[in-house]
N, C-alpha and C positions, 0 to 999 in steps of 0.2 A: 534325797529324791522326794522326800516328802513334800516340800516346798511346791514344788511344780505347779501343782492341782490347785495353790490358793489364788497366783495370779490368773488364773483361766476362771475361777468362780467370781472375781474381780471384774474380768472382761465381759462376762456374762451380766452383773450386775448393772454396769455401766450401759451396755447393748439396751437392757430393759428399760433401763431411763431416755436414753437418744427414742425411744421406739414408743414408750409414751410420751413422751415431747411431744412427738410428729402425730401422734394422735391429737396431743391436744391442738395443736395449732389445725391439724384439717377438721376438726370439730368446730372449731372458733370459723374459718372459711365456713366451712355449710351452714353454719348459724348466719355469717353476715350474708350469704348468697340470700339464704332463707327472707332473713329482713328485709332486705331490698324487693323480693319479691313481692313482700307483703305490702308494702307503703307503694308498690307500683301499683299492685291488686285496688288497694284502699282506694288513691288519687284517680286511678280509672272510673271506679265506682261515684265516686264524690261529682265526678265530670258527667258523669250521662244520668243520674238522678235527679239532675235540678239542683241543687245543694250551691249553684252559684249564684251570684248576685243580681238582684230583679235589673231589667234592662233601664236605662235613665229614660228618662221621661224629655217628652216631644218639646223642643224650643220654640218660640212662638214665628222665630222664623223660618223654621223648620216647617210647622204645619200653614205655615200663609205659601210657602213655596211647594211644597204638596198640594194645598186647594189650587194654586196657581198652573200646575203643571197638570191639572185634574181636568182643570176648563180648558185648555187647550190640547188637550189631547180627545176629550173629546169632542169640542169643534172640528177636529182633522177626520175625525170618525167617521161625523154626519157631512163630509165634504166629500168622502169614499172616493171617486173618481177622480174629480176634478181638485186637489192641493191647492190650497192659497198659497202662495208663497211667504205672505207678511205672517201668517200664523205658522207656518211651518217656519219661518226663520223665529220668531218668539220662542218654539220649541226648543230649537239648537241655541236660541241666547239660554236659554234656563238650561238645558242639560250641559252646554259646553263651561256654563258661571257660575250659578248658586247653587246650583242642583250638586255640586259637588263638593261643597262645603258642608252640607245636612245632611243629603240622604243615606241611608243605612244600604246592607250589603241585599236586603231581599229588593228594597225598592231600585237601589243599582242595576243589577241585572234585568230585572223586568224593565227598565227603562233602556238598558241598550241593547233588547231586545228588540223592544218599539223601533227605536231609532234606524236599525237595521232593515225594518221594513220599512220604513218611511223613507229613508234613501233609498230603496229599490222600489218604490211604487213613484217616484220622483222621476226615477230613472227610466220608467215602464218599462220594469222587471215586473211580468204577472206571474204569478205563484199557481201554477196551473192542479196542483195537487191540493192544495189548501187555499182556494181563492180566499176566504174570511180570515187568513192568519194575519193579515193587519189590524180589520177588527181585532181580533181575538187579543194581541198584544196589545194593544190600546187598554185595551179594557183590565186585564191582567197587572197593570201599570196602576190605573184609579185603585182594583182592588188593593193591590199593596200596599198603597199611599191611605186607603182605609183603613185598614188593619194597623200601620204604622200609626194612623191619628187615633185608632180606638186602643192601645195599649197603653 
């Protein structure tokens, strides 16, 4: 009967190793969770500091088609009421042709912005709340295409 008691300190010993096992392995889990967190932490950081690459630099037909879309947008300006047709159709040649070939994502949107009103000022849709938001997008357009040639 002596016997008994060795295969149960046996079971016991065995029990201890399965149970730090399974320690080490949820140790090694929280370590990689840990990790992942950190290199998500890092890359986020790396993303909204600037730490990316300077933007490329303006093509020469990029900035002839920016001055181009510059002067015709503001000829439409100084037209306010009365739209030429031949300058507004120059308008939609450059934004439906080249203009999408070069321009970047700020000068994009500010451009079919413009466009938006200039179909609806064609259409004599008046903007009874913001009469000048054609100016105003006109001009929002040059500035961008500005800023796009001074970077």
């Amino acid at each position: 009967m002596a016997e008994q008691p060795e295969p149960q300190n046996e079971n016991i010993d065995s029990n201890k190793k399965q149970v730090k096992n399974k320690i080490t392995t949820d140790q090694w889990l929280k370590l990689a969770g840990l990790l992942l967190a950190l290199v998500g932490t890092i890359i986020t950081i790396m993303k909204f500091t600037g730490t990316e690459e300077p933007p490329l630099k303006l093509s020469e037909e990029q900035k002839e088609i920016y001055l181009e879309v510059s002067d015709i947008i503001g000829e439409l300006i100084a037209q306010n009421d009365k739209i030429d047709n031949e300058t507004a159709s120059e308008f939609y040649k450059l934004y439906n042709g080249r203009m999408i070939l070069v321009e970047d994502s700020i000068v994009s949107r500010a451009t079919r912005r413009f466009k938006f009103e200039l179909d609806d000022k064609r259409s004599g849709i008046k903007n009874v709340l913001n009469p000048n938001k054609f100016k105003k997008t006109g001009i929002e357009v040059i500035e961008a295409c500005r800023d796009a040639l001074n970077n």
